[in-house]
N, C-alpha and C positions, 0 to 999 in steps of 0.2 A: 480351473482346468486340473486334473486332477495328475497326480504325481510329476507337477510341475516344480521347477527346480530357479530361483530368482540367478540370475546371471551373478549378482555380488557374493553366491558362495559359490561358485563353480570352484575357487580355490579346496574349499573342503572335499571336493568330489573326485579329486586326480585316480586315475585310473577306473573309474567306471563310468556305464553307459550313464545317461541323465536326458531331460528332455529340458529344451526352453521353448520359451514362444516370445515374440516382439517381432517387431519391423527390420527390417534389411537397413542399413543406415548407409554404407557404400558397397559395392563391388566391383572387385579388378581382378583378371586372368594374369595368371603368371604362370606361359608357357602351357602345358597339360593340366595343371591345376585353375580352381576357381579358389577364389578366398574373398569373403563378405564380411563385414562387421553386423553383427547383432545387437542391436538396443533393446530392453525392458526399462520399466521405471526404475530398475536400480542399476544400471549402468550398459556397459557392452564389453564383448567376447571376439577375437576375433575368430572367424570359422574357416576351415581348410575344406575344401569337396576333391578327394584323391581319386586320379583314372584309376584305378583298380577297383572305383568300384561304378561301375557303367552307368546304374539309374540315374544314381547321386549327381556323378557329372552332368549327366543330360538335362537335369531339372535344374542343378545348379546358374548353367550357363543361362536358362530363361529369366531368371529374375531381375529383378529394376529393385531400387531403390524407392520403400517404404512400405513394400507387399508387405503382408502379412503372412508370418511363416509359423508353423510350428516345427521345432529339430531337435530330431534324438542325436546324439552323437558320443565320443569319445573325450572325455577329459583328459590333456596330455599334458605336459610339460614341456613346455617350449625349448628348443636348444639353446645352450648357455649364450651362441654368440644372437640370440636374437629375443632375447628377457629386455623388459620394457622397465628397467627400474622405478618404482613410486605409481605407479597407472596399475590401476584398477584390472587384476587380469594380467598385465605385463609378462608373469611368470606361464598363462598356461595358456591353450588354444581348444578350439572345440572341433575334432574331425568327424564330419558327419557321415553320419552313414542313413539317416532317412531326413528328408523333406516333406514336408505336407502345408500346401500353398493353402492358407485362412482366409486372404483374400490380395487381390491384386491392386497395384495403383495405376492410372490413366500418367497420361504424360506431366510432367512437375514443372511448373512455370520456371522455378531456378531450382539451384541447390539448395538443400537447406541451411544451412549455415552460413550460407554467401550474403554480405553485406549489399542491403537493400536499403534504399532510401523510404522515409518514413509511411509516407502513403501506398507504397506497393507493402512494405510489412504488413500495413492496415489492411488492405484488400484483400490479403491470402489469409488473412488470421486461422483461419482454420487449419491453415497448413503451417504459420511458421510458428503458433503457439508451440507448435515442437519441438523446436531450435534450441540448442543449448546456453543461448544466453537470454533466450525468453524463459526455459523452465528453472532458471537460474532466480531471473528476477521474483517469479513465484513462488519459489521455493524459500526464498527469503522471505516476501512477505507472510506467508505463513505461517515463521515463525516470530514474526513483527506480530503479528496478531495474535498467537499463542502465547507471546510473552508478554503483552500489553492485560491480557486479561488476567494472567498468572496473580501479574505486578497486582492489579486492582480486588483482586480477589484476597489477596496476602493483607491488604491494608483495608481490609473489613465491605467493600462495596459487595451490592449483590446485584447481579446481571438481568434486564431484561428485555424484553421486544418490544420497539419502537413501532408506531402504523408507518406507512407510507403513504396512505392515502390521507389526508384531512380536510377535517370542517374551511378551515381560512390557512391563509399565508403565515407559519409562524415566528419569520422573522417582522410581520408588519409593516409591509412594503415590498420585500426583492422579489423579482420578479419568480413569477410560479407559473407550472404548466396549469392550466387547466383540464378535468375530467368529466364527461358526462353522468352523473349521478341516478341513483335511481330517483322516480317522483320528479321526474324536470329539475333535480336539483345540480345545481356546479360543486364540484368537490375539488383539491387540490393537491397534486402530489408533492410528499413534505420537503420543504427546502432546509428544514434542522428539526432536530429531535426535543428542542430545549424544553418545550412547556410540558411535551412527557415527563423529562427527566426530574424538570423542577418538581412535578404533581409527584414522581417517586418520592422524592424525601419524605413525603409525609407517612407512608410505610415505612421506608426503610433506610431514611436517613443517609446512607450513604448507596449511590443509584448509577449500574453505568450500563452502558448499551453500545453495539456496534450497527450503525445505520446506516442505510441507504438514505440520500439527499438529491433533490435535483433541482438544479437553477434556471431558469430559461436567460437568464442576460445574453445578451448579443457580446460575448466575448470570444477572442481569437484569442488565446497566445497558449507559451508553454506551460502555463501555469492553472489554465482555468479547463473545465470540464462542466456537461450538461447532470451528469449522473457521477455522484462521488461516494464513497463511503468515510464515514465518522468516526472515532474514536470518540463517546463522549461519555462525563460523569458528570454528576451535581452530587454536593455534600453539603449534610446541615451543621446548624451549633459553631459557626465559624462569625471569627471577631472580626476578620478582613480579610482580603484576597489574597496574605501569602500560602493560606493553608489551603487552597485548591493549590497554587504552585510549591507548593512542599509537595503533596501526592504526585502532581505531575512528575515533579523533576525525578519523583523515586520510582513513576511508570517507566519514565525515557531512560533512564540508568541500567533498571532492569531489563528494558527491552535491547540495549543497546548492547552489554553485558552478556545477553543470552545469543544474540545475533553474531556476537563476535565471536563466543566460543565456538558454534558450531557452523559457521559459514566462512572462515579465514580463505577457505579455496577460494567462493567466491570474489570475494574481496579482491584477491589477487587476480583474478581472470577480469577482473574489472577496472582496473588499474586502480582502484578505490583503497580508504584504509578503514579501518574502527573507527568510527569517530572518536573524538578527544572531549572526555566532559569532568571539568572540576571539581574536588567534593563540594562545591556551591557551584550552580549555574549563575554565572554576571549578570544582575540587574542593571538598568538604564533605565532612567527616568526617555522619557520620547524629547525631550528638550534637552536631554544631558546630550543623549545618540546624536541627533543631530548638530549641537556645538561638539562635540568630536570630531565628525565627519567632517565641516568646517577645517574645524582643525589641521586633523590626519590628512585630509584631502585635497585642503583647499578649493573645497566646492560649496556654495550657499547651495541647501537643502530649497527645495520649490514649495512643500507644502507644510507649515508647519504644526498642522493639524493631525496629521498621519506621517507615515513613512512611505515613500514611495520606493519600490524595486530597487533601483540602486542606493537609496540610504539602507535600504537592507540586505545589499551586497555588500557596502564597503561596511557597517559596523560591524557585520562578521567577520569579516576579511581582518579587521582592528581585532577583534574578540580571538581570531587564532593564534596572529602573530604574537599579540602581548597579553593572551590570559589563558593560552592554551586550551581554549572549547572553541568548540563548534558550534555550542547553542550557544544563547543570549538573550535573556528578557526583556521585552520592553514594558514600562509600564505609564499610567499616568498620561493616560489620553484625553483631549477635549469630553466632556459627558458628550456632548451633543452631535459625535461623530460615530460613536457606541451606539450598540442598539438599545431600543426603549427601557428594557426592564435591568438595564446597569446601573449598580448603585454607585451614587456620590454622595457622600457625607458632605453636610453643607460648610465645615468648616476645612474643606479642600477642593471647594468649588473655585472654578467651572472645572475642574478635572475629575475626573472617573476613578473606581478601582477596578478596571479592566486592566487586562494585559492581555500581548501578544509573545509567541516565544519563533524566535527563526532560529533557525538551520541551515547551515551551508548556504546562506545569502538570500534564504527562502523563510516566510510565513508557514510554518506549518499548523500552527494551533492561535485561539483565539478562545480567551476566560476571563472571569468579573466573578466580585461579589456581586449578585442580585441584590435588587428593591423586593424585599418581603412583606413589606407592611401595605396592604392593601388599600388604603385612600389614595398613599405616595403613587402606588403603581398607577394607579384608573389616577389619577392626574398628571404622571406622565404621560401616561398614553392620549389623554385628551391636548396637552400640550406638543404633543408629535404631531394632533391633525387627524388622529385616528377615533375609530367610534366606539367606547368600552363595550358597547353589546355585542360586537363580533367578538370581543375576546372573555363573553360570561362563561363559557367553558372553564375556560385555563384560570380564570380568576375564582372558582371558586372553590382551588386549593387556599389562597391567600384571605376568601372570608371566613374561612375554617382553620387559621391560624398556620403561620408557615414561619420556622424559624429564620435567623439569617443565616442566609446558605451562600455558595457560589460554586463554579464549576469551568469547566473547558471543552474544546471541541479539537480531536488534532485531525489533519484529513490523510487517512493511508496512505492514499496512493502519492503525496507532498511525500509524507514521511519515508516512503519506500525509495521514490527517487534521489531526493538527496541522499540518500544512506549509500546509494550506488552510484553516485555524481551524475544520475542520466540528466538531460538535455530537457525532455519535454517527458512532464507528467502522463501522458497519452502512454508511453513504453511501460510506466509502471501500471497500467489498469489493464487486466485484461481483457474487457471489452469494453474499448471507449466509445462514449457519447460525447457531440461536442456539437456545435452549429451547421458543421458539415457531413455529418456522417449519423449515422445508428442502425449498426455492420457495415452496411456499402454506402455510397458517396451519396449522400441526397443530390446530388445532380445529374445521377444515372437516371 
């Protein structure tokens, strides 16, 4: 739009005409005057319509909250006894002198900003994606994701595009949607990027990508989703798994780092703080964590195979109080609870060198050194149950030599939430899939 003027420098414009455009955000009559708040994507203005000037009022008084307007007006300076201290604008007002309606809105199920329970946010999505504490939560991820890729760019990884469509299952098992293919064939929408990422190394040795993943498992809760996005890398030339979590813990630092300097507001409208991370993120053997938790808690751990939800509530809950982080390593899991292609060195067997890393009592990421040697691989995978010819694709970066690598996976929308303490994963995706839904309620 042309000699448009962003609401966040109205400040530089005091004393002359200027034009914005955005939605009406509220409006309220006081007395002969109107006065409407203005939003743009960079902020809001409030606007004055004075009787003295007749159209102005008359069109003023028609509008509702979220039309779309374009306004020329007057950039003033508000009077001393009514400056907004610290708010954006506080100091000036916008007296208009022309309106021109862009378009109108029908009737608005609630307010926007009015606290709604989870399912009706879900249902209007298209209306509360508006809401200042939805474009709050996106606005952060966006930078979660511009500084995730910064971090892995800085420490030599080069970026690229994952399919989502695939030949087979590439975790080897979790449930996958199925797709109609061309030639009667079944294709599958990818539930992890890993055998790409792995095939990357052999280009470019250090390999990351941000992907789309989807799971069909019949899961309900706060934590699980049908469609997620990934954070992931693989890196080759590595002796053992801590140097996939060495880059990690320098992605989550820097991301964490970059998130804080520039979203504090956030933070604060969020009751939330910076996370707290130590120049070492705390490792835990998964047998250390749960004799802790024992301990600290006086609870016997149920599985001692993995962690379940609350061993990875309370060892963070442990990891705040007396090591000052947020995250927490776990490492040193059964092999046989890992997926197929996790190496175990046979002089640390039955255990793995996978790791998991939580956050604020949550899983967000899940990494291993891989099996690179190709006999190992096609005999584990035959030892899982599985048929090495579905997986001659992906195996024949490993008959063509594949160093020992490993890698991680952290999931955003996990990531985003805890960074904002939200409740359920679904608040931080902006358009959730899940058992119940994909937009409206599958039981409309």
């Amino acid at each position: 739009m042309q000699n448009r003027t962003y609401i966040k420098d109205l400040k530089d414009h005091v004393g002359k005409e200027i034009i914005v455009a955005g939605w009406v955000d509220v409006r309220r009559d006081q007395g002969k005057m109107v006065f409407f708040d203005m939003r743009d994507v960079t902020g809001k203005v409030q606007c004055v319509a004075l009787p003295s000037r007749a159209e102005v009022i008359e069109k003023a008084k028609t509008i509702r909250p979220e039309w779309v307007l374009k306004i020329t007006g007057l950039v003033n300076k508000r009077p001393a006894k009514n400056v907004k201290a610290g708010v954006l604008n506080g100091e000036v007002e916008l007296e208009v002198t022309m309106i021109e309606v862009l378009s109108g809105a029908l009737d608005l199920p609630f307010e926007l900003n009015e606290s709604v329970n989870l399912d009706t946010y879900l249902d209007n999505l298209p209306y509360t994606l508006r809401s200042e504490r939805t474009k709050d939560i996106f606005t952060m991820q966006s930078t979660i994701l511009e500084a995730y890729r910064s971090s892995l760019r800085s420490q030599g990884f080069t970026e690229f595009v994952a399919p989502a469509l695939v030949g087979g299952d590439a975790e080897g098992g979790a449930a996958a949607f199925k797709v109609d293919y061309f030639k009667d064939k079944i294709a599958f929408l990818a539930t992890s990027p890993q055998f790409y990422k792995q095939i990357m190394v052999g280009p470019f040795e250090r390999a990351f990508t941000v992907a789309k993943i989807f799971r069909a498992e019949k899961s309900a809760t706060t934590r699980h989703l049908s469609e997620a996005t990934c954070l992931d890398f693989e890196m080759g030339f590595i002796e053992n798994e801590s140097e996939p979590m060495k880059v990690l813990e320098n992605a989550i630092k820097d991301t964490v780092r970059t998130v804080g300097k520039m979203h504090q507001d956030i933070f604060t409208r969020f009751n939330s703080s910076v996370p707290e991370i130590p120049e070492k993120i705390p490792v835990f053997t998964l047998a250390e964590a749960q004799d802790l938790i024992t301990k600290e808690f006086n609870r016997t751990t149920e599985d001692k195979n993995d962690m379940s939800p609350e061993d990875e509530r309370q060892i963070c809950e442990y990891a705040k109080k007396n090591l000052k982080s947020d995250f927490v390593f776990i490492t040193r899991f059964p092999t046989k609870k890992r997926a197929f292609y996790t190496y175990e060195d046979p002089k640390e067997a039955p255990f793995s060198r996978g790791f998991d890393l939580l956050f604020r009592g949550l899983e967000i990421n899940s990494g291993a050194q891989r099996i690179h040697n190709y006999e190992d691989l096609v005999r584990r995978i035959v030892d899982r149950g599985m048929d090495p010819s579905k997986f001659s694709y992906y195996l024949q970066a490993f008959k063509y030599g594949m160093p020992p690598h490993g890698g991680s996976s952290t999931g955003l929308e996990r990531f985003t939430a805890r960074m904002l303490e939200l409740v359920n994963v679904k608040e931080a995706t902006s358009f959730p899939r899940d058992m119940t839904r994909i937009d409206s309620r599958l039981s409309e």
